[in-house]
C-alpha positions in Angstrom: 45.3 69.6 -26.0 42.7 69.9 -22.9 43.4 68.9 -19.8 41.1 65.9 -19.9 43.4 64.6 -23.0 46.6 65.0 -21.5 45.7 64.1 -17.9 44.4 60.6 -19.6 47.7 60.0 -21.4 49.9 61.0 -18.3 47.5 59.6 -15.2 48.3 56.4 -14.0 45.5 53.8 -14.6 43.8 50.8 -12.5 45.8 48.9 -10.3 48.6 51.2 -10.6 46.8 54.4 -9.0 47.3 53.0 -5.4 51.1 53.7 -6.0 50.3 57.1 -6.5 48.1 57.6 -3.4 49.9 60.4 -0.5 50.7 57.5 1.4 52.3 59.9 3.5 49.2 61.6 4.2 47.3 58.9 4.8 49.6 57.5 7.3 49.5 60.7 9.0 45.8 60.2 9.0 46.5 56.8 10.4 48.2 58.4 13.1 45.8 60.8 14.3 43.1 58.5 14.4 44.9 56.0 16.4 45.5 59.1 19.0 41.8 58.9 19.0 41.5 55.2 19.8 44.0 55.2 22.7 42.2 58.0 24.6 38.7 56.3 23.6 40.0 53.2 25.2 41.5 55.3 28.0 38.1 57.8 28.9 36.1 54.3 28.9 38.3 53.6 31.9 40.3 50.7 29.9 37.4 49.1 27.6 36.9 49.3 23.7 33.4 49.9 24.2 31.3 52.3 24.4 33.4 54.1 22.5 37.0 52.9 21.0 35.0 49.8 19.5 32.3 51.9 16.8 35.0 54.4 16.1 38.2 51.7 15.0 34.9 50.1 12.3 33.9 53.6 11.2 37.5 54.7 10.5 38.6 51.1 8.7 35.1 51.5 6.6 36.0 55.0 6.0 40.0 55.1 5.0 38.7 52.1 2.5 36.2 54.8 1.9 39.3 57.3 1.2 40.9 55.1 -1.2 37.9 54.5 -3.5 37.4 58.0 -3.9 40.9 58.4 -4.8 40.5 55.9 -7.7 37.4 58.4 -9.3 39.5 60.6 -11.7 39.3 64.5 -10.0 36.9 65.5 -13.2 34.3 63.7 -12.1 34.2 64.9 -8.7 34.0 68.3 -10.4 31.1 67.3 -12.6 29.1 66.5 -9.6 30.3 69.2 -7.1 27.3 71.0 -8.0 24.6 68.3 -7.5 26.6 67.7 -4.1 26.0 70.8 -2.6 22.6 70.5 -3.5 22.2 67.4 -1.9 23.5 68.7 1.0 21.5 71.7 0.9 18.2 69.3 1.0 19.5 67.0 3.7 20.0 70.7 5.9 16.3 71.2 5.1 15.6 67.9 6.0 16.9 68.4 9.3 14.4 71.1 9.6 11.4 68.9 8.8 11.9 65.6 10.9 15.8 65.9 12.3 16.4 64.3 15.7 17.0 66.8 18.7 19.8 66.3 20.9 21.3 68.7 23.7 18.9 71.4 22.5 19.6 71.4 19.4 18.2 69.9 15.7 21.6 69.0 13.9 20.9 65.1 12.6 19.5 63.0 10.9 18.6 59.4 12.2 19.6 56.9 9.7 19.3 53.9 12.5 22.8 52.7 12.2 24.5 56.3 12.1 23.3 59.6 13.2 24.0 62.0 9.7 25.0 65.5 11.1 24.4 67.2 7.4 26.3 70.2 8.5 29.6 68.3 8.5 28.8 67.3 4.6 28.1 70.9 3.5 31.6 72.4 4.7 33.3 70.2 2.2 30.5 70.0 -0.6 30.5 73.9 -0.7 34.7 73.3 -1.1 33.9 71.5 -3.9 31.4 73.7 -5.7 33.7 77.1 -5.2 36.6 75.2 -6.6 34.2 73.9 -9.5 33.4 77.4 -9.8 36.5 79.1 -9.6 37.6 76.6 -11.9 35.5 77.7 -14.7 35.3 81.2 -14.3 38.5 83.2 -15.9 40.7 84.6 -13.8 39.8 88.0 -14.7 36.4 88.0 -13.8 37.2 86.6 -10.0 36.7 90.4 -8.3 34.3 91.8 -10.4 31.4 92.4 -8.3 29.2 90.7 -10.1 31.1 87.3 -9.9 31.9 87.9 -6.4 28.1 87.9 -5.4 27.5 84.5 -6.8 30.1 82.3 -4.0 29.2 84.7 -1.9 25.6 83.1 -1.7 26.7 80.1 -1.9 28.5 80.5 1.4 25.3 82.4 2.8 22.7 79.6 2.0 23.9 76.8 4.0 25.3 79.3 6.6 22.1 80.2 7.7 20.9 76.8 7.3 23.1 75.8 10.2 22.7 79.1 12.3 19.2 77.7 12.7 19.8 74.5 13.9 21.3 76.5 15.8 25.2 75.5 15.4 27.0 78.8 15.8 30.7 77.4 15.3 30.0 74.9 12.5 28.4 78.4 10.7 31.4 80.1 11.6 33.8 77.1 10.3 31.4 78.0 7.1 31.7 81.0 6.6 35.6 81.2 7.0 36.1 78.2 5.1 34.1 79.8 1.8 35.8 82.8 2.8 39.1 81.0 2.5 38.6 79.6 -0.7 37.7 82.8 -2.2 41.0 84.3 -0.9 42.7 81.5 -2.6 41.1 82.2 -5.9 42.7 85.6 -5.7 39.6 87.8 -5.1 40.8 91.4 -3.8 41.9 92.2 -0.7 39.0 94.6 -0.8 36.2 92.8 -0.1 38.0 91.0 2.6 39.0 94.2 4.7 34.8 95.4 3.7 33.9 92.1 5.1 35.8 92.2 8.6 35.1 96.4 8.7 31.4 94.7 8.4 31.8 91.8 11.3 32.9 94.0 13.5 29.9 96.3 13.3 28.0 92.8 13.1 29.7 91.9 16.5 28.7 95.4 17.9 25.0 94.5 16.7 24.9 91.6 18.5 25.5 92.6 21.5 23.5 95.6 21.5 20.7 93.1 20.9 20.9 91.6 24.3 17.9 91.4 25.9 15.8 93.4 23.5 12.5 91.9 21.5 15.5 91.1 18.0 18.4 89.7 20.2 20.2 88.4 17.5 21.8 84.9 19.3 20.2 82.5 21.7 20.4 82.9 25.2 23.3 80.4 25.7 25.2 81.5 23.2 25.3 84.6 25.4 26.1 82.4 28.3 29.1 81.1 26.3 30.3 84.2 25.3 30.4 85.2 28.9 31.8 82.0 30.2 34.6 82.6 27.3 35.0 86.5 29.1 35.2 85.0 32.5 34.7 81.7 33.7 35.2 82.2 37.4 31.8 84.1 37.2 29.8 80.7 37.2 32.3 77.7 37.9 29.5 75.2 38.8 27.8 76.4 35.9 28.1 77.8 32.4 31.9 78.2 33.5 32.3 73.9 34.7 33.4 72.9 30.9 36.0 75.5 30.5 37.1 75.7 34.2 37.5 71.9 34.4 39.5 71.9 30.8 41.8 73.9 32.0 42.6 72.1 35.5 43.4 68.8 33.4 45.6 70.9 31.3 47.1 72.5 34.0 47.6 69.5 35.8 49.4 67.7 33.1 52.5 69.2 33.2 54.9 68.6 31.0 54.7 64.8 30.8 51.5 64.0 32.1 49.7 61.7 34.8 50.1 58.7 32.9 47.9 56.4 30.3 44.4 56.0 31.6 45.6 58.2 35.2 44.0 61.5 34.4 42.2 62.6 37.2 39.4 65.2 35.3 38.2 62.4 33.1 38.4 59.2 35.0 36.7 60.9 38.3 33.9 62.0 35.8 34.8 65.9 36.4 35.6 66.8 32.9 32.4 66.8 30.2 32.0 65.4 27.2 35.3 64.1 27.7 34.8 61.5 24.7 33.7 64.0 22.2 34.6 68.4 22.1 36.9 68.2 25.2 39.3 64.9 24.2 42.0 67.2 24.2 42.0 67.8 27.8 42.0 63.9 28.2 45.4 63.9 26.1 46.9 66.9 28.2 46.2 65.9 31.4 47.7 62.3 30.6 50.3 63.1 28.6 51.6 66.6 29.3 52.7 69.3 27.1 55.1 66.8 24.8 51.8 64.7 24.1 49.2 67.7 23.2 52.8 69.0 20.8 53.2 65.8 19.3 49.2 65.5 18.6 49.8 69.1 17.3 52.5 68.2 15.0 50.9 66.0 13.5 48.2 68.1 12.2 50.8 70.4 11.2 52.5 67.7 8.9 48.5 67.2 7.4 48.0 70.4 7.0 52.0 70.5 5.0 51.2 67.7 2.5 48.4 68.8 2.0 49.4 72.6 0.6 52.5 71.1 -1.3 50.3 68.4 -3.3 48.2 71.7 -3.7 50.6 74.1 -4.6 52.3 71.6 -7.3 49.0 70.7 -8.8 49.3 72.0 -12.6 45.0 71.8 -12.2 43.2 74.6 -10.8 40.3 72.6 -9.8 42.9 69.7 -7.8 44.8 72.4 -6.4 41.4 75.0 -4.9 40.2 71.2 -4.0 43.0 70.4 -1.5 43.6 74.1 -0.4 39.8 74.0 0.4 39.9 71.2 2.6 43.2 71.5 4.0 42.0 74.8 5.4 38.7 73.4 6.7 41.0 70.7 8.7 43.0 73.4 9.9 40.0 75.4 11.3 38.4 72.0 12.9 41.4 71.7 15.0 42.4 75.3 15.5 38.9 76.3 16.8 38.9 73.2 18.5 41.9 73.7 20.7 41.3 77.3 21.3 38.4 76.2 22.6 39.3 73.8 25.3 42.3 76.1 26.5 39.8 79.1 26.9 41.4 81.4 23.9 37.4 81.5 21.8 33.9 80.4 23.2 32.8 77.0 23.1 31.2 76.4 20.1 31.0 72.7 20.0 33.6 72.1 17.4 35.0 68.2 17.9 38.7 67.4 17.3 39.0 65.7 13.9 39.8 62.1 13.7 40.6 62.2 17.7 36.9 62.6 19.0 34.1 60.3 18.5 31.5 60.6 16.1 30.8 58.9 13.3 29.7 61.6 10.6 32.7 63.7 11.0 35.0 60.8 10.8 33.2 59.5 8.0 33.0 63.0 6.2 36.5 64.2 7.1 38.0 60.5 5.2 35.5 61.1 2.3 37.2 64.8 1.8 40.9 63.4 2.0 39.6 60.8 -0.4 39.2 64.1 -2.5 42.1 65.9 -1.8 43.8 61.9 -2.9 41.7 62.3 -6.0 43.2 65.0 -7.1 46.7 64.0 -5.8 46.7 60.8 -8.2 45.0 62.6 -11.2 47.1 65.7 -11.7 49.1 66.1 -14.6 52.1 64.9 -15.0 55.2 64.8 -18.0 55.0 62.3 -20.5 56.1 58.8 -19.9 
């Protein structure tokens, strides 16, 4: 019997699928957002708008959004993993035609009622195609050379899509989310030691390039690499977002200044306080326990998500949900390291907690996914 047959006979059906929804996870996601709300209200100095307001009516639209998705049986979304990634692959390229420029750099689209950052779409549409395609090629095959090649362009393609744009960490979140996914399809350790062995050389390159006629990064990419090396260097400059971060973490102590009393933001010290440095808002007004509780949180994603994985009979549910678990994982990862000086800024937002309307729409779309394939795996007969 194919899985089709016996995931028909043993999957709930209509109505009854909501009972089968993580709800767990979705609270959790419920959670995290609301995080976001409070310190939206809190960075607008007490007021829904500009911010709190758009992002409460993009996250209702979105977890309604979520459960939809989750109604699609998980086949489907593989049928049309392939014809996603294309998609997004033409909506990058669009960007490159006509996209709208903002803070140097050409990363959206302008729909009119939502600015489409495309990039956000390809991280989980090129998920969905490697778990489409590990899906269907035999398990024997995944670390010959040949077969390796084939994700390996897939990763490439949009990679250096973004790198254009230029968006150095949402290439990087690429590249070790694909990455990621391979390693959970079991290709050899091999080609992952070749590959670091590689980016280290790559690293070497890179700065070796500095200041020649094939510099291989922007200028201020540089700038944030140095900043990331030593921030006292230029504190009124390339240095002010990482040195001001870390006085409103600092300052936070263990229990914080109090709701809407932080200093760094309400004083207008600390940038883009409603978007890649939110965090720092949190810290600074609620210490140490209220960054660990945020933290938590993502943890307890990041749990249900492997276990609804790693008990999913279907190889193309369980890559699915490892896939974007991991990409989660790296949003926030990258994006904490980041504000507490431990990587460079790369302009990675905090999911769910910062505003923005195409991650938060993106990132619920994906869960929707990973609830897809929770409700439609197989199960014992009834």
């Amino acid at each position: 019997m194919s899985y089709l047959e016996y995931s028909v006979q043993t999957t709930p059906s209509g109505p009854r699928k909501i009972l089968y929804l993580n709800w767990p996870l979705a609270l959790l996601l419920l959670a995290v957002a609301s995080v976001g709300f409070l310190m939206l209200y809190s960075v607008a100095g007490g007021s829904f708008a500009p911010w709190a307001e758009p992002q409460i009516k993009r996250f209702a639209a979105g977890f309604v959004g979520m459960v939809l998705i989750a109604m699609v049986p998980v086949w489907f979304w593989r049928n049309v993993s392939g014809v996603a990634y294309l998609g997004s692959l033409a909506l990058l390229l669009a960007v490159e035609l006509f996209g709208a420029i903002g803070m140097g750099a050409q990363r959206w689209i302008d729909l009119g009622f939502i600015r489409l950052q495309p990039s956000e779409l390809t991280k989980i549409t090129m998920v969905m195609l490697l778990a489409a395609y590990y899906d269907w090629l035999p398990v024997r095959k995944v670390s010959h050379p040949v077969w390796v090649a084939v994700p390996v362009l897939m990763i490439l393609l949009p990679t250096f899509l973004v790198l254009k744009q230029p968006d150095l960490g949402t290439a990087l979140l690429l590249l070790c989310g694909g990455g990621a996914m391979m390693f959970f399809a079991g290709v050899h350790w091999a080609y992952f030691a070749a590959v670091i062995a590689a980016g280290s050389g790559l690293v070497a390159a890179v700065f070796k390039s500095r200041g020649t006629d094939w510099q291989l990064i922007k200028d201020y990419q540089f700038r944030r690499i140095d900043t990331f090396l030593d921030p006292s260097n230029d504190p009124l400059g390339a240095g002010y977002h990482i040195t001001q971060s870390k006085i409103a973490l600092g300052s936070g102590g263990w229990t914080g200044r109090g709701f809407m009393q932080g200093t760094q933001s309400r004083l207008n010290f600390l940038p883009e306080k409603h978007t890649d440095f939110i965090f720092t808002t949190l810290a600074e007004e609620f210490g140490f326990l209220g960054g660990a509780s945020l933290l938590v949180l993502y943890a307890l994603i990041i749990v249900f998500c492997f276990h609804s994985a790693l008990t999913n009979q279907n190889r193309y549910g369980a890559l699915l949900t490892l896939g974007i678990g991991t990409t989660f994982f790296l949003f926030f990862a990258v994006n904490m390291a980041m504000v507490m000086g431990l990587a460079p800024v790369v302009g990675v937002p905090l999911p769910m907690v910062s505003y923005g309307g195409s991650a938060m729409l993106v990132l619920l779309a994906a869960f929707g996914l990973v609830q897809s394939a929770h409700v439609h795996r197989p199960r014992g007969r009834r």
